[in-house]
Backbone bond lengths (Angstrom), bond angles and torsions (degrees), N, CA, C in turn:
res aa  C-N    CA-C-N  psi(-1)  N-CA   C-N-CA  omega(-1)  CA-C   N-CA-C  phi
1 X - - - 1.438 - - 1.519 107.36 -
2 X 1.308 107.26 145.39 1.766 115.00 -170.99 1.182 93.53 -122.30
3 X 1.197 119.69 158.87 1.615 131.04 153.38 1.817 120.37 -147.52
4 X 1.316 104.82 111.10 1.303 117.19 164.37 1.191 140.82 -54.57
5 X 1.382 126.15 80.77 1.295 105.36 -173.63 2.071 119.15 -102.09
6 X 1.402 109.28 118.31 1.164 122.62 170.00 1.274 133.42 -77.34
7 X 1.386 112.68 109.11 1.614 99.41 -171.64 1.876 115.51 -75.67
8 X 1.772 98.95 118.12 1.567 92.68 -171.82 1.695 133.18 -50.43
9 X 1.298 107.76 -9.09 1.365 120.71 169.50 1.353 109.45 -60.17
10 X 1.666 130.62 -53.39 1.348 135.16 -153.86 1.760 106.15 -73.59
11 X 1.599 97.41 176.06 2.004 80.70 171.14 1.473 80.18 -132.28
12 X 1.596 112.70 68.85 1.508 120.27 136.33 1.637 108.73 -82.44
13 X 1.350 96.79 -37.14 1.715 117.58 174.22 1.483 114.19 -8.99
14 X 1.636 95.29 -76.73 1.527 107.39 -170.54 1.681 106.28 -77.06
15 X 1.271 114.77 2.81 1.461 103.47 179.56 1.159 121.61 -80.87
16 X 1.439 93.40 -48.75 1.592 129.45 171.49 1.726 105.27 -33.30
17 X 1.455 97.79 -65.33 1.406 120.03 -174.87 1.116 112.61 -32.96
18 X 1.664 109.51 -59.97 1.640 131.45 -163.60 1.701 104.98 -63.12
19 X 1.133 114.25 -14.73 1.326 120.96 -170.78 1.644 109.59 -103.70
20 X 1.300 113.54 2.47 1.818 113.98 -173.63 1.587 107.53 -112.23
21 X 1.279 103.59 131.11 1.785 108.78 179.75 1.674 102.72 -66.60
22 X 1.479 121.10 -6.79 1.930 107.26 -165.91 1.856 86.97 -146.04
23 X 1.235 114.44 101.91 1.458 110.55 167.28 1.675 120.78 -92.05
24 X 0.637 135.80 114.06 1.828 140.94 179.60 1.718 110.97 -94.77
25 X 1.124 96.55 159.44 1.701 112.84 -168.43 2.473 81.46 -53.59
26 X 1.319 109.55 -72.01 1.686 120.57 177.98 1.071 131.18 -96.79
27 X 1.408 104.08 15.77 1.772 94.22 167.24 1.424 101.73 -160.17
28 X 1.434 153.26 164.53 1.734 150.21 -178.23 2.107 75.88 -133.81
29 X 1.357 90.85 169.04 1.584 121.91 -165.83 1.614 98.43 -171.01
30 X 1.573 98.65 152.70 1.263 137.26 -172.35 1.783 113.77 31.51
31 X 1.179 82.14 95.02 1.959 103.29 179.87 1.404 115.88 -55.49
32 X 0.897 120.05 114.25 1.690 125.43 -168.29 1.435 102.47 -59.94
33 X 1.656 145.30 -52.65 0.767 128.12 152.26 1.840 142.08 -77.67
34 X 1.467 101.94 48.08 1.126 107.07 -152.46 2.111 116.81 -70.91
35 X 1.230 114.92 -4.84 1.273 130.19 -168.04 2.056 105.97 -91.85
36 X 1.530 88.33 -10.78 1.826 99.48 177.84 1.430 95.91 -84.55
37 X 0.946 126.33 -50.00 1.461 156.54 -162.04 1.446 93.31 -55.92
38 X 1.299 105.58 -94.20 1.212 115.93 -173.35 1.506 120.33 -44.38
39 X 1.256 138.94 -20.87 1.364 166.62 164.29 1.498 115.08 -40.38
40 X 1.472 87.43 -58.51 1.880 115.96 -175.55 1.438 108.46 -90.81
41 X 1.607 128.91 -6.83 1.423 136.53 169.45 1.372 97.43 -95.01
42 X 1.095 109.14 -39.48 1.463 110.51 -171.94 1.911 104.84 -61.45
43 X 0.845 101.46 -54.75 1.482 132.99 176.87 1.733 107.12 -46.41
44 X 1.075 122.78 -60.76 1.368 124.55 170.35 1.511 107.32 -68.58
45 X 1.444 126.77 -58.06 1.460 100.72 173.18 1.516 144.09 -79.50
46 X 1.620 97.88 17.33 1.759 114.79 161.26 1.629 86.96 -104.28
47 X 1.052 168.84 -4.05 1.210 150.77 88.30 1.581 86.56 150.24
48 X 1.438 117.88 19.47 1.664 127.30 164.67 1.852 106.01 -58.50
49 X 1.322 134.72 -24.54 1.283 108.96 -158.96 1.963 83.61 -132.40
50 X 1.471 90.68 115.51 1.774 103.55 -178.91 1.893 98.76 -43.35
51 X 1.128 95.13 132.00 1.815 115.75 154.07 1.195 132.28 -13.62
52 X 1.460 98.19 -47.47 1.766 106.84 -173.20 1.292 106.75 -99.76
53 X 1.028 123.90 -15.13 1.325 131.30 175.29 1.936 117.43 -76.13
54 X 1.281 102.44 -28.72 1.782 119.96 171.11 1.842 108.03 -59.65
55 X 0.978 130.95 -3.82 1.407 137.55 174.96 1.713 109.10 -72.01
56 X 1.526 90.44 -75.30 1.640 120.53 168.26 1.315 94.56 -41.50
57 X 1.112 121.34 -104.86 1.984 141.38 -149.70 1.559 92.69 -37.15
58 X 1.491 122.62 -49.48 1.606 120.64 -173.35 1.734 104.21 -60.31
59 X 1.353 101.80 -64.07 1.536 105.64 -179.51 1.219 127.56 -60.24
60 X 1.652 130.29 -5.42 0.947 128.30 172.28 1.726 116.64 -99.72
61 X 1.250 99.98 3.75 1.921 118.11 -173.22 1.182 107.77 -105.66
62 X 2.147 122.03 -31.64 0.849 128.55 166.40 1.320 135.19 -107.72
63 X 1.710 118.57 18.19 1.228 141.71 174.56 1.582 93.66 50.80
64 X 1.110 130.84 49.70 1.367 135.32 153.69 1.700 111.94 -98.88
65 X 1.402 114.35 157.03 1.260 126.26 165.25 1.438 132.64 42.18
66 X 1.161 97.16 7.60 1.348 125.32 162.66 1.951 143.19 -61.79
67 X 1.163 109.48 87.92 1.523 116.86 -174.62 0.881 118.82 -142.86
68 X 1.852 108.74 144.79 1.408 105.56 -173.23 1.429 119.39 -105.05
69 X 1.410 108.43 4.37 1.254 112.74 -179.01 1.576 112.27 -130.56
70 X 1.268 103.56 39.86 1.252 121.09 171.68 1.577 124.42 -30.11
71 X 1.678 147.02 133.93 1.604 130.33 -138.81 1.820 77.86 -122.67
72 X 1.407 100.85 108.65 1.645 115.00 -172.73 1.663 98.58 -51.72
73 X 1.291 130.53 -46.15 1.744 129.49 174.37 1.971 102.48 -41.81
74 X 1.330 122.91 -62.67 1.263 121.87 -162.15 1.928 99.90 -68.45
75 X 1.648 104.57 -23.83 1.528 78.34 -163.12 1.864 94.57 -96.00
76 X 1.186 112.11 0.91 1.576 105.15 174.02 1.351 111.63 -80.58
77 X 1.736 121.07 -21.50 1.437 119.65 170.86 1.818 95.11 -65.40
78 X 1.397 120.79 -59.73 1.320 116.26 -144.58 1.304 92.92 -53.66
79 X 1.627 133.60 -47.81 1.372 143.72 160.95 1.148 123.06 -10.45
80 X 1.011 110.63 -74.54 1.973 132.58 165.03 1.835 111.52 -51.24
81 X 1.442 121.86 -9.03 1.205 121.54 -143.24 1.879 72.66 -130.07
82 X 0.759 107.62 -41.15 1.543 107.95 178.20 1.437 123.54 -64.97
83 X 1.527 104.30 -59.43 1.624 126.28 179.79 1.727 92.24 -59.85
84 X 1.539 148.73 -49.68 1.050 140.24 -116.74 1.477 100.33 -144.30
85 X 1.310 123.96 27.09 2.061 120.35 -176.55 0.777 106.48 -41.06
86 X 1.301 128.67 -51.37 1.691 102.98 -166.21 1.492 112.97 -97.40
87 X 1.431 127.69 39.24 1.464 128.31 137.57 1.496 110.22 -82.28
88 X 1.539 105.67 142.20 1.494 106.51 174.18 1.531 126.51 -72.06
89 X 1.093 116.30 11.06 1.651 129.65 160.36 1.932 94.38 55.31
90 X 0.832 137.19 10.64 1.512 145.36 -175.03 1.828 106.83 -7.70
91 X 1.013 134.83 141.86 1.674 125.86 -173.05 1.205 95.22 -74.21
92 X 1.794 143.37 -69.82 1.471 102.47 157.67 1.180 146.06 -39.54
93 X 1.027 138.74 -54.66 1.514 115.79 156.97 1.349 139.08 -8.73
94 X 1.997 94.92 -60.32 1.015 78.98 -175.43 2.016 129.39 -99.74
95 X 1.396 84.32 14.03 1.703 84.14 -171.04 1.500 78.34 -102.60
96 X 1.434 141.63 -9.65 1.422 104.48 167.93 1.309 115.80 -77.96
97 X 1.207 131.92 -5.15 1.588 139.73 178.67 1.330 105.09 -80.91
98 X 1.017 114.94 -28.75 1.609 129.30 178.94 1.443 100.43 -78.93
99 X 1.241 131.98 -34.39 1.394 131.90 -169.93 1.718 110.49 68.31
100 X 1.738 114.22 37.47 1.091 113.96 158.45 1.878 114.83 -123.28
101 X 1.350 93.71 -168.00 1.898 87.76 169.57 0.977 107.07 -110.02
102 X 1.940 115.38 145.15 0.917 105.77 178.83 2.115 145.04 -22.93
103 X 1.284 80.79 -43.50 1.927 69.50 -166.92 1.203 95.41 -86.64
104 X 1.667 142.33 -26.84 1.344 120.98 157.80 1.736 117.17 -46.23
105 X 0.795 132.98 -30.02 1.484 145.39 174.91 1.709 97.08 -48.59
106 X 1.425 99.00 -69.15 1.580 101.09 -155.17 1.579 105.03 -71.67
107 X 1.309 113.91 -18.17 1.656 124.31 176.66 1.315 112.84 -39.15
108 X 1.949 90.59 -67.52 1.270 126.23 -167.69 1.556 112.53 -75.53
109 X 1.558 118.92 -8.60 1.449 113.21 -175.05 1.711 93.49 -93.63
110 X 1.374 111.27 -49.62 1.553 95.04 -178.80 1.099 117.43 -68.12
111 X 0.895 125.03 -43.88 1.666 117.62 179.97 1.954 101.90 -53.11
112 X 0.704 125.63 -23.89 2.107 130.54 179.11 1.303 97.33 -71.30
113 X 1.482 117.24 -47.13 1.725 108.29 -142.92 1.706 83.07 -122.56
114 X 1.323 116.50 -35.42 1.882 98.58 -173.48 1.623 98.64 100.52
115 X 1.804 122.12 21.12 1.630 94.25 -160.38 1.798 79.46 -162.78
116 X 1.038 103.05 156.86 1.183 122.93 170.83 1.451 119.59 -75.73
117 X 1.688 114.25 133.48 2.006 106.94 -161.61 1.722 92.04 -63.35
118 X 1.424 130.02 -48.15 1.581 116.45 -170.53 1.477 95.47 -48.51
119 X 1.337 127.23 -65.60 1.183 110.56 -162.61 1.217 125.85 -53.22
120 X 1.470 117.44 -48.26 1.714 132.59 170.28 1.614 101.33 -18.07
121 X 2.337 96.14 -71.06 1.457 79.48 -160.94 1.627 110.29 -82.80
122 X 1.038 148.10 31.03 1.493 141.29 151.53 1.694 105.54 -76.50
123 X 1.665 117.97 -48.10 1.348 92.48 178.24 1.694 123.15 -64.41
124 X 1.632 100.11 -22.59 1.780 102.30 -164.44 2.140 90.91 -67.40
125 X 1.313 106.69 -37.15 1.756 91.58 -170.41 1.145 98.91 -71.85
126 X 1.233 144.11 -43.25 1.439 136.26 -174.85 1.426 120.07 -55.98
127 X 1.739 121.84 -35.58 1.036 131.74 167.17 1.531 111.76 -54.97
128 X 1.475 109.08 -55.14 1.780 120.69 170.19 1.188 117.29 -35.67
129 X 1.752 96.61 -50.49 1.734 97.73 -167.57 1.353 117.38 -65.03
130 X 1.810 101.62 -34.44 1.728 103.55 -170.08 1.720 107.64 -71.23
131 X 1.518 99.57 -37.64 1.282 99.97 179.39 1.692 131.44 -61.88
132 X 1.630 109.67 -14.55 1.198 116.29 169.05 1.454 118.73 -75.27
133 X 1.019 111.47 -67.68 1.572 144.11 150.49 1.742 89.85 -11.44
134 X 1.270 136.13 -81.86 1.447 149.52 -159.80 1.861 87.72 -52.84
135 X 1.377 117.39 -58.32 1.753 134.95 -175.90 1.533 93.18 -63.73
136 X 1.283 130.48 14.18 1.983 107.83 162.30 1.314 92.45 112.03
137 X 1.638 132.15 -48.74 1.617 121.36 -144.27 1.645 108.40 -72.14
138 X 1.138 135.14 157.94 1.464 140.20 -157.65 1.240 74.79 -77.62
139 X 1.664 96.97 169.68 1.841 120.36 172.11 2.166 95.46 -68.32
140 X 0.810 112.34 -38.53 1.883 99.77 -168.70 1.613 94.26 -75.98
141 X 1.510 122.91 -55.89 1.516 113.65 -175.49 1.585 113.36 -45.33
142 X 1.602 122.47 -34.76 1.055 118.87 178.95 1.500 126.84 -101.56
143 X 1.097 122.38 29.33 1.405 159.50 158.03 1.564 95.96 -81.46
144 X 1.245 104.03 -91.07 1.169 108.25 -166.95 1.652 126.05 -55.28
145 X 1.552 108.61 -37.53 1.649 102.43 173.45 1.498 109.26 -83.65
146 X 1.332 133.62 10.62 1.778 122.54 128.91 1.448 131.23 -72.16
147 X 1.364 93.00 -5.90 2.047 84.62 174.62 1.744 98.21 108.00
148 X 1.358 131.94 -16.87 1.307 122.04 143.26 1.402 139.95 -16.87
149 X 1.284 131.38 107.83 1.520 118.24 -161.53 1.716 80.22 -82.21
150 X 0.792 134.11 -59.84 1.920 115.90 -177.39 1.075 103.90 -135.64
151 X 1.689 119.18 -164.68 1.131 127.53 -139.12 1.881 85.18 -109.42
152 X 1.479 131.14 6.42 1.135 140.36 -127.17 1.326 74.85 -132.98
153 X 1.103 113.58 -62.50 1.724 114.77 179.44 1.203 130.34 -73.10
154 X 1.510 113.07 -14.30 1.494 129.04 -174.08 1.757 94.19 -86.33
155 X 1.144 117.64 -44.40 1.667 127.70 -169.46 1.602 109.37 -63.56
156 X 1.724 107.88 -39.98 1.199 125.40 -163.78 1.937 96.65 -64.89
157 X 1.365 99.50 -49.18 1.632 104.20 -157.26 1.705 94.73 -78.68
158 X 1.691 121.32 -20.86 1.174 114.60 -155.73 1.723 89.64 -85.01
159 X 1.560 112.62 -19.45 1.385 100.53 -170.94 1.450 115.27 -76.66
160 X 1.730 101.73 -52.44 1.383 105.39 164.67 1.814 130.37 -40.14
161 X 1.154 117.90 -27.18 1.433 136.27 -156.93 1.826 83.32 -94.35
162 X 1.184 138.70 -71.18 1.384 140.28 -164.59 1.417 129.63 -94.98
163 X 1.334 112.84 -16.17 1.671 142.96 177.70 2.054 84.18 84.76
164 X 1.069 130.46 63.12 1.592 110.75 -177.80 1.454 94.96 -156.79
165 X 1.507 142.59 139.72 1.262 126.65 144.43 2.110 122.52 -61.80
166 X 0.492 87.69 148.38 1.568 89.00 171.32 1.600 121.81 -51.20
167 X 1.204 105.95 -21.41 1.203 114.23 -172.30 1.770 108.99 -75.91
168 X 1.050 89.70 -14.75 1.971 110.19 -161.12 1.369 87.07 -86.74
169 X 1.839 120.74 -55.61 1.255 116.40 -169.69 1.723 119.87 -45.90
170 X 1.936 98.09 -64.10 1.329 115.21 156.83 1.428 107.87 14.83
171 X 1.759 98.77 -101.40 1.497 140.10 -171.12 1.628 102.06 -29.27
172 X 1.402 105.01 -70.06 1.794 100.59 163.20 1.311 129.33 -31.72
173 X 1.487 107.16 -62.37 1.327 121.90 -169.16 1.664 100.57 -88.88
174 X 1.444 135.21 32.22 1.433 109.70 151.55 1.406 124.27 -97.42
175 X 1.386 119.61 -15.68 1.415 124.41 176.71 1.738 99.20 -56.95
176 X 1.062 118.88 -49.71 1.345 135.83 -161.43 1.690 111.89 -62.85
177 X 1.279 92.95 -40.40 2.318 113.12 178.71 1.550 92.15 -63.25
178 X 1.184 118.25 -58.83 2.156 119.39 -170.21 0.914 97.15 -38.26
């Protein structure tokens, strides 16, 4: 079982959408191409299709995140924003790394990603956190090495963000850690 989650801010949204046989006011069901999909999940967790490559193959099945003229400044922040969660990525910061001004920054970041930079970086630490957490580290160690001030705040945003505490996820995902 997979589950997609789209952040309603982005306009992966409507892509997503365009691609589901049953759309609902909060949730779309049964992916019209859903047997590609499943193929390339399947595929990463028999561990046949390298890691870095699961970005591409997903986004190109689900017309998400996809560009060909991608603005090399926004994707060296997202870069830096990836390698580094738990820096606070600050909007100066980061559009001076970019070598723009701030509100050209934030122009140019939504229009790249479809999402707002606060939002960006809450999903990139949450991604960190799960992904540490998944690598062995306790739920608070991996709170905190995304940039989480605690494990209190990591739970708070993870609940709001999925309707679930983490703790719920856990429970799922321990058969799966053995």
């Amino acid at each position: 079982m997979a589950f997609l989650y789209v952040d309603p801010l982005s306009r992966d949204l409507a892509a997503v959408g365009a691609r589901m046989k049953d759309v609902g006011p909060r949730a779309a069901f049964d992916l019209i191409d859903e047997a590609a999909v499943i193929e390339v999940l399947t595929g990463l967790a028999a561990g046949h299709i390298a890691v870095r490559n699961r970005r591409q193959m997903l986004g190109e099945l689900l017309g998400i995140g996809i560009r060909a003229d991608r603005d090399s400044r926004i994707a060296a922040a997202l870069q830096r924003m990836r390698d580094e969660p738990h820096q606070s990525h600050s909007l100066t910061e980061l559009g001076k790394f970019a070598g723009l001004s701030a509100s050209r920054f934030l122009h140019l970041f939504k229009l790249e990603t479809g999402v707002p930079l606060r939002r960006y970086r809450l999903w990139n630490r949450m991604a960190a956190a799960v992904g540490a957490f998944r690598d062995g580290a306790s739920l608070t160690d991996a709170a905190h090495a995304a940039g989480f001030a605690s494990s209190a705040h990591f739970s708070t945003a993870f609940r709001d963000m999925f309707g679930m505490m983490p703790s719920e996820l856990i429970k799922a995902l321990e058969p799966a850690r053995r």
